[in-house]
C-alpha beads as a LAMMPS data file, in Angstrom:
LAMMPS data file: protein, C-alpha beads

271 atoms
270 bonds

1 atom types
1 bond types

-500.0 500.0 xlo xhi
-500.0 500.0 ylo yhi
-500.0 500.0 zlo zhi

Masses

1 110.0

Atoms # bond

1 1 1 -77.139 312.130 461.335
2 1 1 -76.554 310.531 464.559
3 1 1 -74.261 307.925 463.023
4 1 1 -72.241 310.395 461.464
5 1 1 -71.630 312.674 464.508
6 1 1 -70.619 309.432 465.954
7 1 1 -68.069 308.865 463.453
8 1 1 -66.527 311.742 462.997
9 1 1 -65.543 312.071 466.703
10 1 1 -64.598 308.805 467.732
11 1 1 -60.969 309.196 468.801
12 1 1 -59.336 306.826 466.533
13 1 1 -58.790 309.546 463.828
14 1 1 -55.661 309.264 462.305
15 1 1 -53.750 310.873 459.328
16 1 1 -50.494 308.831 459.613
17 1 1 -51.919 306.349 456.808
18 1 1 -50.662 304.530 453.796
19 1 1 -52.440 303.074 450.366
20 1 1 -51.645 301.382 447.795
21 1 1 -50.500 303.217 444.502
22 1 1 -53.203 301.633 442.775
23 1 1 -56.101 299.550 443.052
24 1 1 -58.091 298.005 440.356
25 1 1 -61.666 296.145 440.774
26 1 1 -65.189 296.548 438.936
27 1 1 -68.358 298.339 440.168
28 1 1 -72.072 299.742 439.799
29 1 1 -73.166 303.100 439.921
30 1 1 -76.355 305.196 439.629
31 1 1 -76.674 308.588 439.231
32 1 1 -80.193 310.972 439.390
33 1 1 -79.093 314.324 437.695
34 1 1 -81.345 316.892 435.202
35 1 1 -80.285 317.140 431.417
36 1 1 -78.912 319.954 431.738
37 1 1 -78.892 322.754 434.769
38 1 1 -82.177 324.721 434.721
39 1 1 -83.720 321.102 433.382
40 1 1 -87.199 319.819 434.694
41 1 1 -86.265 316.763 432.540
42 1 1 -84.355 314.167 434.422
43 1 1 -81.710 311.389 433.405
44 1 1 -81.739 308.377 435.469
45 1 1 -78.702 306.259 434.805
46 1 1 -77.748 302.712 436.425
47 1 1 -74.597 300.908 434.762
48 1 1 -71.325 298.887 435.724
49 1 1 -68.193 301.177 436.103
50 1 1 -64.614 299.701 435.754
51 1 1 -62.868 301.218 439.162
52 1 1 -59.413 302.444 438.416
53 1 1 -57.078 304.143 441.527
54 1 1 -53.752 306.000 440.851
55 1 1 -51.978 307.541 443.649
56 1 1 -48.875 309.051 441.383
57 1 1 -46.407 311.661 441.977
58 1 1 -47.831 313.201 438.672
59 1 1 -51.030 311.764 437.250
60 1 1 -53.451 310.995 439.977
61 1 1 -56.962 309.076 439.281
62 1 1 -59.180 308.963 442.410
63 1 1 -62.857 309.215 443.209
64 1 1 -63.174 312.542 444.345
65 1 1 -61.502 314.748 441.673
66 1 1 -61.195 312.444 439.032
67 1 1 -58.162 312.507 436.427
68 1 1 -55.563 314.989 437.587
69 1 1 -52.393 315.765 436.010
70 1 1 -50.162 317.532 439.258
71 1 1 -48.067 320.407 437.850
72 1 1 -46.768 321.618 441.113
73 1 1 -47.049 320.141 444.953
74 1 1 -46.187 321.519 448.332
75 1 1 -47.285 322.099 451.687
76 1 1 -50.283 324.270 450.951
77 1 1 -50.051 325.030 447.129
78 1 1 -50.740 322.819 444.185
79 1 1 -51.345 323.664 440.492
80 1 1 -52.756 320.663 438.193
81 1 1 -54.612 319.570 435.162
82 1 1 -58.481 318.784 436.124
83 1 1 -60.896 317.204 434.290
84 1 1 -64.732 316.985 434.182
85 1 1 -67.330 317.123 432.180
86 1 1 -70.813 316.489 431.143
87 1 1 -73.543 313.953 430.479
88 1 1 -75.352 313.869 426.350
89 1 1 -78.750 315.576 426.529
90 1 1 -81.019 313.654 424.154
91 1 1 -83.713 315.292 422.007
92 1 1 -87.238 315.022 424.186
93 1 1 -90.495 316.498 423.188
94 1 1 -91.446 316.551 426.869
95 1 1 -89.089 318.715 427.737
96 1 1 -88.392 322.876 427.395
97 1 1 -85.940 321.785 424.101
98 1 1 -88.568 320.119 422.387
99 1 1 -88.380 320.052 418.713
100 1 1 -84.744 321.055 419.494
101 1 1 -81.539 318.460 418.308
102 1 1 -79.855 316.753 421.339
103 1 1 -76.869 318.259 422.854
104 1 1 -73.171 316.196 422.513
105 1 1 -71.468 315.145 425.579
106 1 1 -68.915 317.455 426.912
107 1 1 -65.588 317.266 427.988
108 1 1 -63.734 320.038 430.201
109 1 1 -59.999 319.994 431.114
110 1 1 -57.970 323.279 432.368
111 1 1 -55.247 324.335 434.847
112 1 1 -56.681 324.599 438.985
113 1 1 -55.111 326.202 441.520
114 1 1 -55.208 324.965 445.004
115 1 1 -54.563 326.712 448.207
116 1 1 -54.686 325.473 451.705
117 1 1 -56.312 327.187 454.451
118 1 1 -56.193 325.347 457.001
119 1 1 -55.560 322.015 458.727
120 1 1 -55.519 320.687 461.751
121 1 1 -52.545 319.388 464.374
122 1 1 -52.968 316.080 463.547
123 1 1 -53.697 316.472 459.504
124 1 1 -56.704 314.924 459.347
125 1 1 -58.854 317.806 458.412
126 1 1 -58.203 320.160 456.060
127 1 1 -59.786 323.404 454.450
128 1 1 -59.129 324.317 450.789
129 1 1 -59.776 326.923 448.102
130 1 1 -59.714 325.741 444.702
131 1 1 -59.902 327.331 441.709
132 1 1 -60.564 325.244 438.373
133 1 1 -60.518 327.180 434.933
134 1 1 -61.381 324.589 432.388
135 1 1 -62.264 325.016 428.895
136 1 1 -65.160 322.897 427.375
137 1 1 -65.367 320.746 424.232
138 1 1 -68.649 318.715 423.092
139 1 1 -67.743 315.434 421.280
140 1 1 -69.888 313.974 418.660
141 1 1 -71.001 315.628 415.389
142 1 1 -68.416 316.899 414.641
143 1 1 -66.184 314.769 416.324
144 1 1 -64.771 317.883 418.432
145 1 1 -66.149 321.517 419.034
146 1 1 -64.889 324.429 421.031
147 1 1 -67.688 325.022 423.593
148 1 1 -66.197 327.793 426.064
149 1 1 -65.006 328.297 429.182
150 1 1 -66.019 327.680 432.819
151 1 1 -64.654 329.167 435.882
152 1 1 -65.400 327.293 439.164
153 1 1 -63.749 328.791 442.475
154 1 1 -65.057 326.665 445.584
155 1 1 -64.422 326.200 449.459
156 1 1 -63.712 322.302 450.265
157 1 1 -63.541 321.078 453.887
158 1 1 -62.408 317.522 453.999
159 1 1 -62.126 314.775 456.774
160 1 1 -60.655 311.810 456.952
161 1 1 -61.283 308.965 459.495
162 1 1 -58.764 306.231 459.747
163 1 1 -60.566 303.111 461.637
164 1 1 -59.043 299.287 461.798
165 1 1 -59.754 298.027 458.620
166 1 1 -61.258 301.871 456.423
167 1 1 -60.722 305.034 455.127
168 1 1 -63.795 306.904 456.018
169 1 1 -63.652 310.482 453.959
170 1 1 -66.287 313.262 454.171
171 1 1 -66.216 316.095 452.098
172 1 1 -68.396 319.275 451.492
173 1 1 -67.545 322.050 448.622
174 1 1 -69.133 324.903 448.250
175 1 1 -68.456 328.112 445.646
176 1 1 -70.116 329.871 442.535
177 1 1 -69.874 329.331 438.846
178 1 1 -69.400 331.482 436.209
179 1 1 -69.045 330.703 432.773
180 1 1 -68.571 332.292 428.584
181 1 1 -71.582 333.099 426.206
182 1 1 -70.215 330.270 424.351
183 1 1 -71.039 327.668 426.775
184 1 1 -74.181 329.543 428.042
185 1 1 -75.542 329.576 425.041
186 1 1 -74.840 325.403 423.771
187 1 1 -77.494 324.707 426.294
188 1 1 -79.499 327.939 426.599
189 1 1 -79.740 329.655 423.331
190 1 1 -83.029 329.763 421.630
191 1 1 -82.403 330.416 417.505
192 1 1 -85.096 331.624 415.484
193 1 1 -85.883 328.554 413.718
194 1 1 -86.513 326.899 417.382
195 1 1 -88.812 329.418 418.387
196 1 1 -92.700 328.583 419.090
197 1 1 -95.096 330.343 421.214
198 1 1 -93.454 328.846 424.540
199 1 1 -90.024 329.731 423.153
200 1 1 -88.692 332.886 422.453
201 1 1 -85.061 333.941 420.918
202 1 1 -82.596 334.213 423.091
203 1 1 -78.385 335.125 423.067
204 1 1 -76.822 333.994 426.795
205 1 1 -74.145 336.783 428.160
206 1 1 -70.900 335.716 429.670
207 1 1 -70.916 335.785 433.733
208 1 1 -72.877 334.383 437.334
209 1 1 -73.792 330.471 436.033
210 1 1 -75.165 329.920 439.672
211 1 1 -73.651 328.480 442.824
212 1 1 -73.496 324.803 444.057
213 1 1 -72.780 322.805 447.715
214 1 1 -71.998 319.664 447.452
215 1 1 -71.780 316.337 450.098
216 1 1 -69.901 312.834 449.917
217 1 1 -69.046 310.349 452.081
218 1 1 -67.013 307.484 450.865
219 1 1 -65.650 304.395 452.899
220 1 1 -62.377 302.839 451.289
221 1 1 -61.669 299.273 452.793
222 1 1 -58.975 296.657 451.552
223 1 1 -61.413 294.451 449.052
224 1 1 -64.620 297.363 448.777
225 1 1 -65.489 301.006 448.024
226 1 1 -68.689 302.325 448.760
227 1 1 -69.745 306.081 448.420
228 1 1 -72.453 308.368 448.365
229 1 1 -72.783 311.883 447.747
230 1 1 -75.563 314.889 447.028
231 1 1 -75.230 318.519 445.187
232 1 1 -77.969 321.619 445.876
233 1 1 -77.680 323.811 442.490
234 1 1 -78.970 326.744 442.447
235 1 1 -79.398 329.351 439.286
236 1 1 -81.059 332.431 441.482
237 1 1 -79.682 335.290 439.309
238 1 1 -78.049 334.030 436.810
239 1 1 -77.118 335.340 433.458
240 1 1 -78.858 333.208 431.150
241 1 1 -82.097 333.458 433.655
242 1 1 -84.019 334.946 431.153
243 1 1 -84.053 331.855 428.562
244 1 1 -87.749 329.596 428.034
245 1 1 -85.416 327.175 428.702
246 1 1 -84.561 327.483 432.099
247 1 1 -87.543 325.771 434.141
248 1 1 -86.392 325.334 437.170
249 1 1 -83.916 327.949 439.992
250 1 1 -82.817 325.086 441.952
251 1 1 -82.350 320.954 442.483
252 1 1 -80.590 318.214 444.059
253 1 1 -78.043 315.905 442.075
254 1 1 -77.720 311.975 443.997
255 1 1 -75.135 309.832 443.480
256 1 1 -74.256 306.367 445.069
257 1 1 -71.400 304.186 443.510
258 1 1 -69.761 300.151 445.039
259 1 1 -66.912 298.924 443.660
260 1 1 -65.306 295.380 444.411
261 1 1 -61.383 296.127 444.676
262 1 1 -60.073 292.913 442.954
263 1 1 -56.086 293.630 443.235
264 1 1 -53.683 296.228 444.581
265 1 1 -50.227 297.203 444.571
266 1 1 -47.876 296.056 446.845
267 1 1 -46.088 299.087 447.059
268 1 1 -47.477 302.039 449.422
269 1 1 -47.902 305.919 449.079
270 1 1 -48.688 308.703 451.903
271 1 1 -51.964 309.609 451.781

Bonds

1 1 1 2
2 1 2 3
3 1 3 4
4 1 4 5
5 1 5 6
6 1 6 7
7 1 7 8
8 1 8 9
9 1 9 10
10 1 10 11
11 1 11 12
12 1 12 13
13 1 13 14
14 1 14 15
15 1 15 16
16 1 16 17
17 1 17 18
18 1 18 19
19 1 19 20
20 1 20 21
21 1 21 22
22 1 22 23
23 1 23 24
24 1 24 25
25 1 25 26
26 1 26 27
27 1 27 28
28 1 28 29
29 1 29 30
30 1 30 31
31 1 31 32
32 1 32 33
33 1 33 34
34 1 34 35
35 1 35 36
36 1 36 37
37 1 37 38
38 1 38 39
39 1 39 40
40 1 40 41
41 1 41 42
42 1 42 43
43 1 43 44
44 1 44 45
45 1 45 46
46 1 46 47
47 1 47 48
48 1 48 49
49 1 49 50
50 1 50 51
51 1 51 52
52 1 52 53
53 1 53 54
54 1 54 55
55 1 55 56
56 1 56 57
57 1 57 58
58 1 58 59
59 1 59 60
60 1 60 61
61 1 61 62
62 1 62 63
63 1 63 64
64 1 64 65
65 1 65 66
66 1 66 67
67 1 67 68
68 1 68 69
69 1 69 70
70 1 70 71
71 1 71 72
72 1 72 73
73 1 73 74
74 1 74 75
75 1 75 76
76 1 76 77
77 1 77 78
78 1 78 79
79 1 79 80
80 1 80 81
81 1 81 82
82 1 82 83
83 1 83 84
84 1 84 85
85 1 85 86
86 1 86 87
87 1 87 88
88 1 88 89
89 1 89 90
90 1 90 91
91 1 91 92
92 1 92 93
93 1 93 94
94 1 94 95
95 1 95 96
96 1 96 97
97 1 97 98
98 1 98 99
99 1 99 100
100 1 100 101
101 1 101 102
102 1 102 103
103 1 103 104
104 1 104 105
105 1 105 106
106 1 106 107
107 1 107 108
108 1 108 109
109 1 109 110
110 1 110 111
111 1 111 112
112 1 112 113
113 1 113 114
114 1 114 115
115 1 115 116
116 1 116 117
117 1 117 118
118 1 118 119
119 1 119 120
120 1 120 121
121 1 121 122
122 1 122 123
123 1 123 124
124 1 124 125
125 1 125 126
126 1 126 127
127 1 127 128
128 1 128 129
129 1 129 130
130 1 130 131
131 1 131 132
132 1 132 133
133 1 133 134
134 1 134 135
135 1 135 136
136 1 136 137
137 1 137 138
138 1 138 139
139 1 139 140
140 1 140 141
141 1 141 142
142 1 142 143
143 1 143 144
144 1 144 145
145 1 145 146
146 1 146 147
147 1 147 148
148 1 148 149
149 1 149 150
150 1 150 151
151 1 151 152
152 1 152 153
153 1 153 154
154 1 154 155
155 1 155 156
156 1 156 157
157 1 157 158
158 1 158 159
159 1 159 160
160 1 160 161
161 1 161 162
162 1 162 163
163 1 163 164
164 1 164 165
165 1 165 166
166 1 166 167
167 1 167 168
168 1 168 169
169 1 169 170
170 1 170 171
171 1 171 172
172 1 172 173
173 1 173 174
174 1 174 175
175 1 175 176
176 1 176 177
177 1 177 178
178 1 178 179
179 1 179 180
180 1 180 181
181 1 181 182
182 1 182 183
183 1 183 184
184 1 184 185
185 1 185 186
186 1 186 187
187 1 187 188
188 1 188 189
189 1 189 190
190 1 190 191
191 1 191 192
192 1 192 193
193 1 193 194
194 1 194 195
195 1 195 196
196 1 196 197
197 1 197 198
198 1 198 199
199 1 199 200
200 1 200 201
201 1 201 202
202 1 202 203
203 1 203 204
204 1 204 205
205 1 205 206
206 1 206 207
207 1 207 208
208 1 208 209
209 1 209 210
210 1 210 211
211 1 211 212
212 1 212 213
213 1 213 214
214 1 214 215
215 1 215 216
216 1 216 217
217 1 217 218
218 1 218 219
219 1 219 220
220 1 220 221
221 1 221 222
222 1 222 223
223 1 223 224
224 1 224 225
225 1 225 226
226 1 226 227
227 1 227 228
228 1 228 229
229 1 229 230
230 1 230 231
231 1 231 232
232 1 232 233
233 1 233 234
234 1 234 235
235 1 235 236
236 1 236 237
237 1 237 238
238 1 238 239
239 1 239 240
240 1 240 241
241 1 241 242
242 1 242 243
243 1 243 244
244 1 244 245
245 1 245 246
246 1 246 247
247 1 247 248
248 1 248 249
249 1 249 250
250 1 250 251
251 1 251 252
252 1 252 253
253 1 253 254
254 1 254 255
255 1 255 256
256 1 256 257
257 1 257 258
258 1 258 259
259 1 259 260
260 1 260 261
261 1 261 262
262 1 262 263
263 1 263 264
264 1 264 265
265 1 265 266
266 1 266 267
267 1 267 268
268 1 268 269
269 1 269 270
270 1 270 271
C-alpha cells in the first residue's frame, strides 16, 4: 500500500503522452475465477496469450476494455461497440450442477455509453460512468444460441502515471448488474429432470444480478507489460437467489497477466 501511495503522488504525473498505434509481443496469464457467479467450484487457468494493442480512431484493442468498436468520440461522450464474455463451465460432480451437462462459452457484444464526470487540470485522472448493454450468445452445441441480455452501468476512476521510461495506470470500477430470465436461467435454472433431493426446480426472473468493484494496476513500458488486477462480487439480493445452485453471496476474482512487446509502430497516437 505504501508503494502505491508513493506512486501515485510523485510529481512527475503527466498526461501529455504518446504511444504507439500498435504493439504486438507474446505473453502468460493466469486467472483464479468460480465457474460461474454463485460457484463454490473454481477454475484455475495458466496459459500463453498472444498480446495484440490497437490504438485506432475506430476499432480500439487494449487491455482494459478489450475489443471496442468507437461509434462516436468527444470531450466527455463516447458511444461504442463492447465486448466481453464468459469462460465454458464443464460438467463436475463436485459441484452444485452435478449430474447437470456443462455450460458453452459465452460471448457478449452491445452498444455502451460513456459519460465523463470529471477530470482533472492536468488530464491525468479521470471519473467515468459507463453504461454497457450487451446481449449474450453461448457458442458450442449448437454452434450459436441466443442467451439474453445483460445490463452493466458502473463508476470508473482512472489514473495514469507517466514516469521516464512507463505508463503506470490504476483503475477501480464499481456499479450493479442486472440481467434477462434468459441469461439467469442458462446458469441458474434447475429443470425437472435435474432435480434430486439437494436440487429443487427452479425458473430465474429478469432483474438485480448483483454488484461488483473491481482493481487493476498495469505498468506499460517500451519492450514489457505487466498487470494485475482483483474483482469483489457480490449476489446479496439477487433475483435468482433462491436457486440450489447458488452456493456462495460473495468472492474475489485474481488476475495477473506479462507480456513481452516484441515490435511497435513507428507512428504515434494521443493517449
Amino acid at each position: 500500500m505504501t508503494t502505491l501511495l508513493t506512486t501515485i503522488v510523485t510529481p512527475q504525473i503527466c498526461f501529455a503522452f504518446h504511444l504507439p498505434l500498435w504493439e504486438l509481443g507474446m505473453g502468460i496469464g493466469t486467472l483464479n475465477a468460480p465457474h460461474y457467479r454463485g460457484s463454490k467450484t473454481e477454475a484455475n487457468i495458466f496459459l500463453p496469450v498472444p498480446y495484440g494493442i490497437y490504438r485506432g480512431d475506430i476499432l480500439r484493442v487494449d487491455r482494459e476494455e478489450g475489443v471496442r468498436g468507437m461509434l462516436y468520440e468527444s470531450k466527455n461522450l463516447n458511444l461504442d461497440l463492447s465486448f466481453a464474455g464468459n469462460i465454458p463451465v464443464p460438467d463436475a460432480e463436485d459441484s452444485a450442477r452435478a449430474g447437470m451437462p456443462g455450460l458453452d462459452l459465452l460471448v457478449e457484444f452491445g452498444p455502451e455509453l460513456e459519460l465523463n464526470l470529471w477530470r482533472s487540470e492536468k488530464r491525468d485522472q479521470n471519473l467515468w460512468f459507463k453504461i454497457p448493454y450487451r446481449f449474450v450468445f453461448s457458442v458450442g452445441d449448437p454452434l450459436m444460441a441466443y442467451q439474453g441480455w445483460t445490463l452493466s452501468p458502473y463508476i470508473n476512476y482512472k489514473i495514469n502515471v507517466r514516469q521516464s521510461s512507463a505508463l503506470i495506470r490504476y483503475s477501480i470500477s464499481l456499479g450493479p448488474i442486472f440481467a434477462g430470465s434468459k441469461y439467469h436461467n442458462y446458469f441458474y435454472e434447475v429443470k425437472p429432470e435435474y432435480v434430486t433431493g439437494d436440487r429443487q426446480a427452479y425458473s430465474a426472473d429478469s432483474g438485480y444480478s448483483g454488484s461488483r468493484v473491481t482493481i487493476s494496476v498495469a505498468r506499460n513500458a517500451k519492450k514489457y507489460f505487466a498487470g494485475i488486477f482483483a474483482r469483489y462480487d457480490n449476489l446479496d439480493n439477487v433475483v435468482f437467489a433462491d436457486s440450489s445452485l447458488v452456493e456462495t453471496n460473495d468472492y474475489f476474482i485474481f488476475g495477473i497477466a506479462f507480456a513481452w512487446i516484441f515490435v511497435t509502430s513507428d507512428s504515434k497516437v494521443p493517449h
